[in-house]
N, C-alpha and C positions, 0 to 999 in steps of 0.2 A: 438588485433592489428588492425581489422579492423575498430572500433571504433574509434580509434587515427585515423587512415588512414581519416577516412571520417570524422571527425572532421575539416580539414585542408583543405578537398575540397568543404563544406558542397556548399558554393553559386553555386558549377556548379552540382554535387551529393547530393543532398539534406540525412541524418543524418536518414536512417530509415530500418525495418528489410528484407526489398525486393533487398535493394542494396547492404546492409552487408551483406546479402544471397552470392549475385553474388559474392563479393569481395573476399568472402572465400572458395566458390565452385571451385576445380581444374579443374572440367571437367560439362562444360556446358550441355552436352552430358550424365552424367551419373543421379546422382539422382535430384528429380528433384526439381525445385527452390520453388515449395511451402512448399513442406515437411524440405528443406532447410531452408525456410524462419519460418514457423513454430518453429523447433528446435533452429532457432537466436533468435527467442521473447523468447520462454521457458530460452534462458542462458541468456536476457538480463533481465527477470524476478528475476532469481536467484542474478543477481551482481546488484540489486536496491539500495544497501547500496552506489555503487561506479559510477554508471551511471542510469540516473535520467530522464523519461520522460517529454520531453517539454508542455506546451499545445500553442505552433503554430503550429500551421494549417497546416499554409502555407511553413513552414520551416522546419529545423530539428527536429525530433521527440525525438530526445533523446542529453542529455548534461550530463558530469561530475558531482559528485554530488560536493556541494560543503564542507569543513572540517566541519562547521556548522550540518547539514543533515547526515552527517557520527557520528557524535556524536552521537546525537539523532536515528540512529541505533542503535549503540553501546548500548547505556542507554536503547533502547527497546530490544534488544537482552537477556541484563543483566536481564530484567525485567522480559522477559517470561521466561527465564530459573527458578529463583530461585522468585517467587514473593510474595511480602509486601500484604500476606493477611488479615493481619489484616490494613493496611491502605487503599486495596481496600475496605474493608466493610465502613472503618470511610467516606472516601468518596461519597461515595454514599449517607450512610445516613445523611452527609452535601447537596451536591446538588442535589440526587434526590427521597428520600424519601418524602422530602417535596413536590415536585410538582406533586408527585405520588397521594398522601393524598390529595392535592387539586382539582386532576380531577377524583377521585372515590366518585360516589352518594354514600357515607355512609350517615346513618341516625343519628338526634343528639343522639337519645335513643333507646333504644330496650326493650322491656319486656323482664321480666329474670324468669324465671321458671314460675310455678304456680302461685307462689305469688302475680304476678304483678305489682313488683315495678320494678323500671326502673336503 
């Protein structure tokens, strides 16, 4: 709620975990507003799928996520639960086995046993 709340006053209360502290602390007086504000960034970490940190500065720190970005939760959710391990290997060895191979000093031949053929 106090997300919504300071949403809507952000230009005089600037949108961040020190004032959501306050706004949902009852008693100023009891615990105290870091350990408060602390425990605001840990739930606002957890609801990232649905409130999304800004990068202004100067303004509000955190904004709604938008439907977009909630998908793509969603679809990462889905993914680390049950995931396409066989498409993460194909992966990789499309984009990055190859650049793997190019910045390892392998050599073009090697001697192979005693024999010494290559």
């Amino acid at each position: 709620k106090a997300v919504l709340l300071l949403q809507h006053v952000h230009e005089i209360v600037p949108l961040n975990e020190g004032n959501i502290a306050v706004a949902v602390m009852d008693d100023l007086n009891g615990q105290s507003w870091i350990s408060t504000t602390n425990r605001v960034e840990e739930s606002l970490d957890r609801l990232q799928k649905f409130i999304r940190p800004t990068q202004d500065e100067s303004g509000p720190r955190y904004r709604f996520a938008t439907q977009e970005e909630r998908l793509i939760y969603d679809d990462t959710e889905e993914n680390e639960s049950d995931p396409d391990w066989d498409d993460v290997v194909e992966t990789l060895d499309e984009h990055l086995w190859e650049r793997i191979t190019q910045d390892l000093p392998l050599p073009e031949s090697v001697p192979y046993g005693e024999s010494g053929d290559e």
